[in-house]
PLY file of the C-alpha trace (Angstrom):
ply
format ascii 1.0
element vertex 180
property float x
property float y
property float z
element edge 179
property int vertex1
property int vertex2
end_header
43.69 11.87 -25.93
41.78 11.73 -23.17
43.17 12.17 -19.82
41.67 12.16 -16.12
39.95 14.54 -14.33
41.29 15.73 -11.14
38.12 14.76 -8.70
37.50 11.02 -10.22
39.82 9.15 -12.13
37.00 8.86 -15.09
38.63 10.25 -18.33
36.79 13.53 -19.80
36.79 13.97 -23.34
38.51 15.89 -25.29
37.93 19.46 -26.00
34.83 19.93 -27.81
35.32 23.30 -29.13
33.25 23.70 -32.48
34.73 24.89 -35.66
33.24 25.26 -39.05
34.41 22.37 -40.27
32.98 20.33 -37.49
29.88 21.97 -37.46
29.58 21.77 -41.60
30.39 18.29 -41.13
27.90 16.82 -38.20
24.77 18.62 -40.42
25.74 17.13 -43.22
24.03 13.60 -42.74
21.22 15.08 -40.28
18.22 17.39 -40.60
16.11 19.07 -38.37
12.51 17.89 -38.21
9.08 17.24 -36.12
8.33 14.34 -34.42
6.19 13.18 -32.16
8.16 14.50 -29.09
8.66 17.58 -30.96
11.59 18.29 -32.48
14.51 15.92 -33.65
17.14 14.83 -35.71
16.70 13.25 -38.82
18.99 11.45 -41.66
19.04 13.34 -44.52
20.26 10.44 -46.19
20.98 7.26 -45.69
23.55 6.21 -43.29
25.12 3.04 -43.55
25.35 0.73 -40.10
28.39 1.56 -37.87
28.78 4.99 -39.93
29.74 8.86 -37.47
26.37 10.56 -37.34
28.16 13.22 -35.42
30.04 14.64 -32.55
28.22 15.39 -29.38
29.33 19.04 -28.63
28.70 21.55 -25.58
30.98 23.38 -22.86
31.83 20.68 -19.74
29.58 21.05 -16.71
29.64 19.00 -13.69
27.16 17.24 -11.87
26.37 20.35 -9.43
26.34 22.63 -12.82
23.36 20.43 -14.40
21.31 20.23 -10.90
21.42 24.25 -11.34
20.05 24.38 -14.52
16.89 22.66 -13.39
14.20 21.50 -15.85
17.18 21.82 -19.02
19.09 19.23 -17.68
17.83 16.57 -19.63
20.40 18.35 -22.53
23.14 17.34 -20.95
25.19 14.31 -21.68
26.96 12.58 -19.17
30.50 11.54 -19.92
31.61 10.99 -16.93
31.21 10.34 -13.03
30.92 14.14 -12.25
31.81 15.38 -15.83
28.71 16.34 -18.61
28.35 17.82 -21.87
25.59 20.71 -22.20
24.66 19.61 -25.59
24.28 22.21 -28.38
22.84 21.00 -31.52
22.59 19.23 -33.52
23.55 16.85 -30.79
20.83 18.72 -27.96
18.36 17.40 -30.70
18.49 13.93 -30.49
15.52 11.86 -28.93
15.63 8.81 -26.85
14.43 5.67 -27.73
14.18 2.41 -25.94
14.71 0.75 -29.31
17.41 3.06 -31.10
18.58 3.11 -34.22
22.07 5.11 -33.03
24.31 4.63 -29.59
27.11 7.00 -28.71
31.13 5.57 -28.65
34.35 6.57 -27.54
32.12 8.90 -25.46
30.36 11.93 -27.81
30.30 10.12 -31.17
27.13 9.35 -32.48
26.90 6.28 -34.48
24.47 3.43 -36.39
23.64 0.58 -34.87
21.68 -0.40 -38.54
21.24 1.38 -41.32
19.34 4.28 -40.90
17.15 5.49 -44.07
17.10 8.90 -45.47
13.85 10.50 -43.25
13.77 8.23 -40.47
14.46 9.60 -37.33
17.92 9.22 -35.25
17.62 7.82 -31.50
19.65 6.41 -28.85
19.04 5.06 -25.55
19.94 7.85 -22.69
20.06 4.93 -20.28
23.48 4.17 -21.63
24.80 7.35 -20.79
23.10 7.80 -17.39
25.16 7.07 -14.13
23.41 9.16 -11.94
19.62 9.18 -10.24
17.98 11.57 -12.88
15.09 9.92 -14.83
12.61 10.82 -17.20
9.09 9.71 -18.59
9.79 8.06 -21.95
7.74 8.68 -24.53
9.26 7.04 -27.38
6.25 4.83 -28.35
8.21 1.93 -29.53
6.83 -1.72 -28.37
9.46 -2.20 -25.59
9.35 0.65 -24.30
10.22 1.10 -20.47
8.04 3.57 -19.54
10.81 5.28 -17.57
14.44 6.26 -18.79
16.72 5.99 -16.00
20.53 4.92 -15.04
22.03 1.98 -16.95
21.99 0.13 -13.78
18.27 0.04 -14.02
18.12 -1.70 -17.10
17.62 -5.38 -17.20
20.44 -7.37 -17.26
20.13 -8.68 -21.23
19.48 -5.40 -22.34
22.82 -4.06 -20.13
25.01 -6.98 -21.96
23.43 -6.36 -25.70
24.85 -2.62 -25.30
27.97 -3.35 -24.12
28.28 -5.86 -26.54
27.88 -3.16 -29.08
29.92 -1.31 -27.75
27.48 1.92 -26.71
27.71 2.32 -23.30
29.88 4.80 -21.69
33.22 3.93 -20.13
32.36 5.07 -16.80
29.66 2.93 -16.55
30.91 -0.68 -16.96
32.83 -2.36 -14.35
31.07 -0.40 -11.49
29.33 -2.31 -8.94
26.03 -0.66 -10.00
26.27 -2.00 -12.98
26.74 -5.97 -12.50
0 1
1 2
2 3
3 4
4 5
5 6
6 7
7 8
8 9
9 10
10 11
11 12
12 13
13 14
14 15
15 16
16 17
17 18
18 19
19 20
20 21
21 22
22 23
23 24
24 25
25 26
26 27
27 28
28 29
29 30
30 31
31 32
32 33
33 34
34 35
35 36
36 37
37 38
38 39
39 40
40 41
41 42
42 43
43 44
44 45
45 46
46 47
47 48
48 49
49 50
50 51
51 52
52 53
53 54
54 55
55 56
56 57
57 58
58 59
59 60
60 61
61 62
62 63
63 64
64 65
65 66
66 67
67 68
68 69
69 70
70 71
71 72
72 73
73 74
74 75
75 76
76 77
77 78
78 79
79 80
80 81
81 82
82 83
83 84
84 85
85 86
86 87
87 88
88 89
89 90
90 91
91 92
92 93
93 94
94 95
95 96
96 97
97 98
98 99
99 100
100 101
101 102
102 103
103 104
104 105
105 106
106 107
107 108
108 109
109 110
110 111
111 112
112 113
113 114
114 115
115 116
116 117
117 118
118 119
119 120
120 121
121 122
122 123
123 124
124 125
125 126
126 127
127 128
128 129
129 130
130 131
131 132
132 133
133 134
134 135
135 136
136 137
137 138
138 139
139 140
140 141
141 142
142 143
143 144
144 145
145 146
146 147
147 148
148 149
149 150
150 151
151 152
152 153
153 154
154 155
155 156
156 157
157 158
158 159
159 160
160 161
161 162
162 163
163 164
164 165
165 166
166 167
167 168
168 169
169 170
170 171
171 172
172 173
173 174
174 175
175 176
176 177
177 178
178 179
């Protein structure tokens, strides 16, 4: 159960410690692969709409933490107001995409918006984990495309409302005044 974290009253997940059974487990529907950014995750087999993909795992850092680490901060998740996951993989090796085929609930779980063919590659939108100022050049290539990946606030309001709707936007995030 999640509870709430002494210096904000957003609720940090629950342990993330990775076991074998875990880590057996999240590989089992993903593969490693190129793509166009690089490297990223991949379904090794089809995965049916709404289906786990996998856990998002990685020791707890907070905001200050992630500054530190500089350029590799863009491999952190954020799961809270001052709370972040330093993602290890397979998680660390998802892409973004301003037109994904995954979105993250109950904040690390990784799951299908659609049906998601053996091969094709897994994305989500970062922008519906981002509470913060960071931003990044997207690259994703896909016809809506933002050009930018920044804080959910940013997004435009339809967009905002068709992820909450589905239910992939992180907890922190909704109800804020940034994000009306």
């Amino acid at each position: 159960m999640a509870r709430p974290s002494g210096d904000d009253l957003t609720p940090t997940p629950p342990p993330v410690a990775a076991t074998a059974a875990t880590a057996q487990q999240a590989w089992a529907a993903v593969r490693v692969g190129a793509c166009d950014v690089g490297r990223g995750l991949f379904a090794a087999r089809t995965i049916s709409e709404g289906e786990a993909i996998l856990r998002f795992e990685g020791p707890v850092l907070t905001l200050a933490e992630v500054r530190a680490k500089g350029p590799h901060s863009a491999n952190a998740l954020q799961v809270g107001i001052n709370r972040y996951l330093d993602l290890i993989e397979p998680g660390v090796l998802v892409n973004h995409s301003c037109e994904p085929n995954a979105g993250i609930r109950e904040m690390v779980m990784l799951v299908a918006l659609a049906e998601i063919a053996a091969d094709e590659e897994i994305r989500f939108d970062y922008s519906t984990t981002v509470g913060d100022f960071w931003t990044m050049p997207c690259r994703c290539g896909r016809a809506t495309c933002r050009g930018v990946v920044a804080s959910f606030a940013s997004l435009p309001e339809q967009v905002r409302a068709t992820y909450v709707g589905l239910g992939v936007v992180q907890p922190f995030l909704i109800d804020t005044p940034s994000s009306r």
